[in-house]
C-alpha positions as CSV (number, residue, x, y, z in Angstrom):
1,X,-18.5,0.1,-14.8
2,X,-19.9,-1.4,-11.7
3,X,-20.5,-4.7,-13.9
4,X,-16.3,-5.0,-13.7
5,X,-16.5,-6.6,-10.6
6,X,-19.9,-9.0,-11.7
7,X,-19.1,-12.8,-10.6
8,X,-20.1,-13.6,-14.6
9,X,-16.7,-13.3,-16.2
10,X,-18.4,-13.3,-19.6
11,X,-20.6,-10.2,-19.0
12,X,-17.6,-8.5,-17.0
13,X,-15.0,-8.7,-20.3
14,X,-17.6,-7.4,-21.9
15,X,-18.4,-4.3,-20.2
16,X,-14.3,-4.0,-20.0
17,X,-14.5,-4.5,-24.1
18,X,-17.0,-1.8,-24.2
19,X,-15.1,0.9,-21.7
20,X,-11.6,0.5,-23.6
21,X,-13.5,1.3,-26.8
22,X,-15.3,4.1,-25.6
23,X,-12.2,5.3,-24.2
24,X,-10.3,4.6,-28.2
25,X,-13.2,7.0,-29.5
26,X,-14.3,9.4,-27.3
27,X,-11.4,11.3,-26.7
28,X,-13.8,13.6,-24.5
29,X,-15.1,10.9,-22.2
30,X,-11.4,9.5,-21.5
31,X,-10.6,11.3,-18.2
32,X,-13.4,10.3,-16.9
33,X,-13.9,7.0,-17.9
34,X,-10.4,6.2,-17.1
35,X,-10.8,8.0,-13.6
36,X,-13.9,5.6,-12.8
37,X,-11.7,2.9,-14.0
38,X,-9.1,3.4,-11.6
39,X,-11.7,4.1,-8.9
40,X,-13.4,0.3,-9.5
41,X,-10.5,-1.2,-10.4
42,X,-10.3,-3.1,-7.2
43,X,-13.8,-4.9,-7.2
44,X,-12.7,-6.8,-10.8
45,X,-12.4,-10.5,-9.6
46,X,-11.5,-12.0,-13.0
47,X,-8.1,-12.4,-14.2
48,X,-9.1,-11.7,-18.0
49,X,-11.0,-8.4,-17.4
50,X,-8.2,-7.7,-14.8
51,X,-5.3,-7.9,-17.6
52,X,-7.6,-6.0,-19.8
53,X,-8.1,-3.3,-17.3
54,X,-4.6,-2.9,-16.8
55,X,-4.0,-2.8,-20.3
56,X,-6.0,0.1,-20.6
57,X,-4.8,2.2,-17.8
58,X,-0.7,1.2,-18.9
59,X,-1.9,2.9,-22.1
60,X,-4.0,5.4,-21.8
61,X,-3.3,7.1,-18.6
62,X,-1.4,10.2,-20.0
63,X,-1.2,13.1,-17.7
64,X,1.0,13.1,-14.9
65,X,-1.8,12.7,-12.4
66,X,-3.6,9.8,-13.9
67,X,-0.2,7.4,-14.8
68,X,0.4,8.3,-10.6
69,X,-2.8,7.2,-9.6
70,X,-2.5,3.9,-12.0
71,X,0.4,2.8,-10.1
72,X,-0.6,3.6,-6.6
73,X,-3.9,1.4,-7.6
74,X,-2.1,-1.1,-8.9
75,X,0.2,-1.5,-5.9
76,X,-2.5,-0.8,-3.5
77,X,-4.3,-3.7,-5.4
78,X,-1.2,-6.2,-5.4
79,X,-0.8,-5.2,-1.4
80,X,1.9,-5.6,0.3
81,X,5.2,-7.4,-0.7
82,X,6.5,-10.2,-0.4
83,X,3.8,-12.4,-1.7
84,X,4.6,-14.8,0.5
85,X,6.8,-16.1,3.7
86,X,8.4,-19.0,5.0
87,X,7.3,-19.7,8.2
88,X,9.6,-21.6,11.3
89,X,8.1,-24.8,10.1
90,X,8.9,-24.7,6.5
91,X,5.3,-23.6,5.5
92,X,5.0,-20.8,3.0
93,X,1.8,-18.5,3.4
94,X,0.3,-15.1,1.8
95,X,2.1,-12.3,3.8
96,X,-0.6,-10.3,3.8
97,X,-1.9,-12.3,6.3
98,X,1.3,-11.0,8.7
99,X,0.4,-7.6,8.2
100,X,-0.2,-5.2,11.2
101,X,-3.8,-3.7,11.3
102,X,-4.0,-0.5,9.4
103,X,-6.6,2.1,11.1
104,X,-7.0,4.1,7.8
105,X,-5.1,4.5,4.3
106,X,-6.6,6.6,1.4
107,X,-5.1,6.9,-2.2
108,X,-5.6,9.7,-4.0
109,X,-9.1,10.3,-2.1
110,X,-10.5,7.3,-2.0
111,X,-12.3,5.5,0.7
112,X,-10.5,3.0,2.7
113,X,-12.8,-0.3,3.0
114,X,-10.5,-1.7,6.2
115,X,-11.5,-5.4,6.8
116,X,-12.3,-6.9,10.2
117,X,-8.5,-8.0,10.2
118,X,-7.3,-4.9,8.9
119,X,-6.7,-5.4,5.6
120,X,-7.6,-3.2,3.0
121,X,-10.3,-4.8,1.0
122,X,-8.9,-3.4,-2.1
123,X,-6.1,-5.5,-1.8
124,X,-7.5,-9.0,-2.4
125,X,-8.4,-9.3,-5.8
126,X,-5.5,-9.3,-7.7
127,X,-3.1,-10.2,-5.2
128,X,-5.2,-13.1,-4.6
129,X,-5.3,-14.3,-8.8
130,X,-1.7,-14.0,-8.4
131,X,-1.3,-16.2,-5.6
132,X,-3.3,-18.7,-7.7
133,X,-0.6,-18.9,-10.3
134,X,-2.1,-16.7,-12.8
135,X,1.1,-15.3,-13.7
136,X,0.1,-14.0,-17.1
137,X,-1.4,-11.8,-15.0
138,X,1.6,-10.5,-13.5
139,X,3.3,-10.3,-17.0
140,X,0.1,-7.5,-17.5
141,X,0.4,-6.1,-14.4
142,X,4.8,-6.0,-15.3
143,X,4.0,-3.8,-18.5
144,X,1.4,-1.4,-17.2
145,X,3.4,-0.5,-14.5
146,X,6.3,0.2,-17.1
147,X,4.2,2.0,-19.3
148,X,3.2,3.9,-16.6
149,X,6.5,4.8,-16.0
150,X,7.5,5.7,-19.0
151,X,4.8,8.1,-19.2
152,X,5.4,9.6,-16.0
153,X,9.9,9.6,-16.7
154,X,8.5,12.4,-19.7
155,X,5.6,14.2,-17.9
156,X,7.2,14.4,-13.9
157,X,9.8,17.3,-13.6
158,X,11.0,15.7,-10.5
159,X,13.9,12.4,-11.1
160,X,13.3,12.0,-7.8
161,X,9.8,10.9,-7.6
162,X,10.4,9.1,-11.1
163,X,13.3,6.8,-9.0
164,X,11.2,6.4,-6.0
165,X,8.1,4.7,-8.2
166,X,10.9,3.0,-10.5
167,X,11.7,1.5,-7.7
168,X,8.8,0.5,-5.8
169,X,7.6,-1.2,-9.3
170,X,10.5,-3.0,-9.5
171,X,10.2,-4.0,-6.6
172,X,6.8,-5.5,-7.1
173,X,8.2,-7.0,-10.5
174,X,11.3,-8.8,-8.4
175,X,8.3,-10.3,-5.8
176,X,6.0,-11.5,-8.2
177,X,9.3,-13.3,-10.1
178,X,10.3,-14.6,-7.0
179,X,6.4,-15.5,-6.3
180,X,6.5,-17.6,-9.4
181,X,9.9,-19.5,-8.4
182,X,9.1,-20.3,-5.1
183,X,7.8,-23.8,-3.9
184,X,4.8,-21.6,-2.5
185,X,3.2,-22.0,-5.7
């Protein structure tokens, strides 16, 4: 899996080809193929394997544990929101560059890579094919969040964690629809 992130788009859908199917037969190598998934997700840089990476981890992230961790990844991917802000002159730019420096942020126990602005590193690749007006993209990323949340409405016992991530997705959702209306892009 540490071809998903390969600069050769070509070899980098196929390896993503090659984990969903493993994944479709190998019942017994799911949890952890779809837990090294999650863990590399941030390195893919193209928007095909990307959509295709989420497609697997909106469908076959069952337990409760593993559809949490799907959408923390994906919003820690996607970074903070909104995608963008009008500046005083009329200029629109990626927020993310308005963000405070962040000393250290782990999800689910992963290392932080903190930039030299403070950033989180994870954050650039799909937030960044986004801001390039992929937005097929963010109709992939729309669905695996909401089959993630589907999953985790019949496998959390608490309705109030299920609200609080209903909401933070739809949240996303409303800032990458008002990403794609904006004169930004």
């Amino acid at each position: 899996m540490d071809f998903l992130g390969d600069s050769n788009a070509a070899s980098a859908m196929d390896v993503v080809v090659f984990v969903q199917e493993i994944i479709e037969t190998n019942p017994k190598l799911r949890v952890s193929a779809i837990t090294r998934l999650l863990d590399t997700f941030y390195q893919i840089r193209a928007g095909r394997v990307c959509s295709c990476a989420l497609w697997i981890i909106g469908e076959y992230c069952l337990p409760q544990s593993e559809a949490e961790t799907g959408i923390a990844t994906t919003k820690q991917c996607l970074g903070d929101h909104p995608f963008y802000t009008v500046t005083e002159d009329g200029e629109s730019q990626d927020a993310s560059k308005n963000a405070q420096p962040v000393s250290s942020v782990t999800v689910s126990s992963r290392r932080p890579v903190i930039l030299a602005d403070g950033l989180l590193a994870s954050q650039g690749n799909l937030r960044s094919l986004l801001l390039s007006g992929d937005f097929f993209l963010g109709a992939v990323v729309a669905c695996a969040l909401t089959e993630l949340l589907l999953r985790l409405e019949e496998v959390q016992s608490s309705k109030v964690e299920v609200n609080k991530a209903t909401t933070q997705s739809l949240l996303i959702m409303v800032s990458m629809l008002q990403l794609g209306q904006s004169q930004f892009m």
